[in-house]
C-alpha positions as CSV (number, residue, x, y, z in Angstrom):
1,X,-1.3,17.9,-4.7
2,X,-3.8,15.8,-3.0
3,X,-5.9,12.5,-3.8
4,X,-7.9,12.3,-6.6
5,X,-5.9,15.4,-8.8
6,X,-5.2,13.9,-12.6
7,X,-1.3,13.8,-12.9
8,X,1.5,13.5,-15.7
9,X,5.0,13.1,-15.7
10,X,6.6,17.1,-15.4
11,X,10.0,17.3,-17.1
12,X,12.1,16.1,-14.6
13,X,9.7,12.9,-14.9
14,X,10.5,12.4,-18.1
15,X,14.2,12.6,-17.8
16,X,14.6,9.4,-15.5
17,X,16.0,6.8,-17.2
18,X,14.2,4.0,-15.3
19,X,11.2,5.9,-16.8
20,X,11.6,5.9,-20.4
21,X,9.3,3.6,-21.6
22,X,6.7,5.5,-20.4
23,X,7.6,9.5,-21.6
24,X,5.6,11.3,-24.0
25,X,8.3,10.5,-26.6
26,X,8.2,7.0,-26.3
27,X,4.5,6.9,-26.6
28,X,4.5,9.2,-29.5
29,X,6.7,6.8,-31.7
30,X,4.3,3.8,-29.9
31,X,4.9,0.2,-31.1
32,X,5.1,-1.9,-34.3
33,X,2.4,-4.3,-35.1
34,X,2.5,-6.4,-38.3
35,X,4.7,-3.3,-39.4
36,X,2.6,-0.5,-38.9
37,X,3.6,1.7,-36.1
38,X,0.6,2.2,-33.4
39,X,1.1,5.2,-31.6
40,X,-0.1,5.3,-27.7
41,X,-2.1,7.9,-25.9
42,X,-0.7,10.3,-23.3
43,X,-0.1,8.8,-19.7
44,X,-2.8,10.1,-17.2
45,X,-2.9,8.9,-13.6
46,X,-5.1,9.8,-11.0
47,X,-3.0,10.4,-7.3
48,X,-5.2,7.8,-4.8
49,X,-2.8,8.6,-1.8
50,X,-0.6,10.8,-0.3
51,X,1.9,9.6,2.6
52,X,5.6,10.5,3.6
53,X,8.5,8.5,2.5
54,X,10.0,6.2,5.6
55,X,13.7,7.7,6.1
56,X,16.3,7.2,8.7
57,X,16.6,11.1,9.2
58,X,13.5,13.0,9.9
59,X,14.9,16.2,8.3
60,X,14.7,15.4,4.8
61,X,10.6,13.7,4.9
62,X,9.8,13.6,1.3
63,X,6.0,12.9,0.5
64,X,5.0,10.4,-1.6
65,X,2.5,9.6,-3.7
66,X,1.1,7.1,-5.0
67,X,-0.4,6.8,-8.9
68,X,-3.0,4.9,-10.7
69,X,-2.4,4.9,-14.1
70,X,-4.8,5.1,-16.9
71,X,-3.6,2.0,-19.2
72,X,-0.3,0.8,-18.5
73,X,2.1,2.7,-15.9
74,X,4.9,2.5,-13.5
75,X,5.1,1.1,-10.3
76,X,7.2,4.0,-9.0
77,X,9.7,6.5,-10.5
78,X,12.3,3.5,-10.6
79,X,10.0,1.9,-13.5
80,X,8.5,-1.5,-12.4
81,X,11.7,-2.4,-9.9
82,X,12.3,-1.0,-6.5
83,X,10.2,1.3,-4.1
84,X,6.9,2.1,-5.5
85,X,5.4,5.3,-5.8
86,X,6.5,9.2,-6.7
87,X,8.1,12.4,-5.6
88,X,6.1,15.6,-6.0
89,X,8.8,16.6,-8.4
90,X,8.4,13.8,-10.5
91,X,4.7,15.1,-11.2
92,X,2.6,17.6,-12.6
93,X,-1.0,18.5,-12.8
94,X,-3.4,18.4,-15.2
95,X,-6.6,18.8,-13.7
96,X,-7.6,19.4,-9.5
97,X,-10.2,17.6,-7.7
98,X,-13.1,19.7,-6.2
């Protein structure tokens, strides 16, 4: 994965709790207005970097990458609280830059 690829949450994404708000389902039932129910696009995001994660032990470097979401999005995969940005797990693609 590599800057400027168009990403999505992959299953595992859409498993974390801290990310709920955000999962396909959750946009798919959308939000009330007046009483009618107003569904929400799918999340898109567009990766604008790629760096590895600062650890104590060398061993275990995750990368990380950072999102910019199309609409509203999360910070990082801890929702709008904690570290910002995502593990390569957390994402999947849906189109490659050239």
């Amino acid at each position: 994965m590599k800057v400027g690829d168009l990403v999505t949450f992959s299953s595992y994404g859409e498993k974390l709790d801290s990310l709920y708000k955000w999962t396909s389902r959750a946009r798919r039932l959308g939000y009330f207005v007046n009483g009618e129910r107003i569904p929400m696009g799918p999340l898109v995001g567009m990766v604008i970097s790629v760096k590895p994660e600062i650890r104590y032990h060398a061993c275990d470097t995750k990368m990380q990458y950072d999102i910019r979401w199309i609409g509203d999005g999360p910070k990082g995969r801890n929702g709008h609280f904690g570290t910002p940005g995502f593990y390569r797990k957390d994402l999947k693609f849906i189109s490659k830059a050239k």
